[in-house]
KESEDREN-496460 format. One record per residue (C-alpha): residue in one letter; x negated, y, z negated. Coordinates in steps of 0.05 Angstrom, whole numbers, plus 32768, in hexadecimal, padded with zeros to 4 digits. Layout:
<nodes>
AXYZ/...
</nodes>
This chain:
<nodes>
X7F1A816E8024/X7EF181AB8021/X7EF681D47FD9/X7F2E81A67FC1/X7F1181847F83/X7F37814D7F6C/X7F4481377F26/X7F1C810D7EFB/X7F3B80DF7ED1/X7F3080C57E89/X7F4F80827E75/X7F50805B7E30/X7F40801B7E5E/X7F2580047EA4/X7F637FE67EB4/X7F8380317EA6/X7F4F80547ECD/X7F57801F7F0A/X7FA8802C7F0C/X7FA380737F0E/X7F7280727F4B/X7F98803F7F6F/X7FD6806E7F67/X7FAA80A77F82/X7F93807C7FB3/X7FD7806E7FCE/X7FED80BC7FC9/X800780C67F7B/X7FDC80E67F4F/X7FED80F67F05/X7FF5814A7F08/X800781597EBA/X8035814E7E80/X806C817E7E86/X808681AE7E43/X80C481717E4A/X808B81407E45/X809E81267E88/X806980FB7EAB/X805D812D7EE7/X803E810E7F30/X803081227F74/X803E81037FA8/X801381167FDD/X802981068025/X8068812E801C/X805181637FE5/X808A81467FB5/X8091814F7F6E/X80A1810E7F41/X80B681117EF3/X80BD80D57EC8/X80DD80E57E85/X80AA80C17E52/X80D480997E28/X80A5805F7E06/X805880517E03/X804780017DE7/X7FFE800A7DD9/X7FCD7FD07DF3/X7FC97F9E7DCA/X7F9B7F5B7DCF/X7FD67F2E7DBF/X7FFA7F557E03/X7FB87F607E25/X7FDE7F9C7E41/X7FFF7FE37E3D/X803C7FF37E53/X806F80367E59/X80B4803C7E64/X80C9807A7E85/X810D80957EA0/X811180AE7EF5/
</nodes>
């Protein structure tokens, strides 16, 4: 796409960075926190609008080995 520059991501992890770009891969992509702190994404084949309420973050951790969120639809 011509003039459209797409966003560049910064992740704590590789395993962050690679889930983000397979979302964007598969039409998502992370737009913004809104002022609710609402997990805002675009969808892109139909130009929809998704919020996920934000309600937890667990940190990594090595005992886990992973991060996880829990979010309200």
């Amino acid at each position: 796409m011509k003039g459209v520059k797409a966003k560049i991501y910064n992740a704590s992890s590789p395993d962050e960075l690679a889930l983000v770009n397979g979302m964007r891969h598969f039409g998502f992509a992370f737009d913004d926190r809104d002022i609710d702190d609402n997990i805002v994404i675009k969808f892109k084949p139909n130009n929809s609008v998704l919020k996920y309420k934000l309600l937890h973050i667990i940190e990594f951790s090595s005992d886990r080995k992973r991060m996880s969120v829990i979010v309200r639809n």
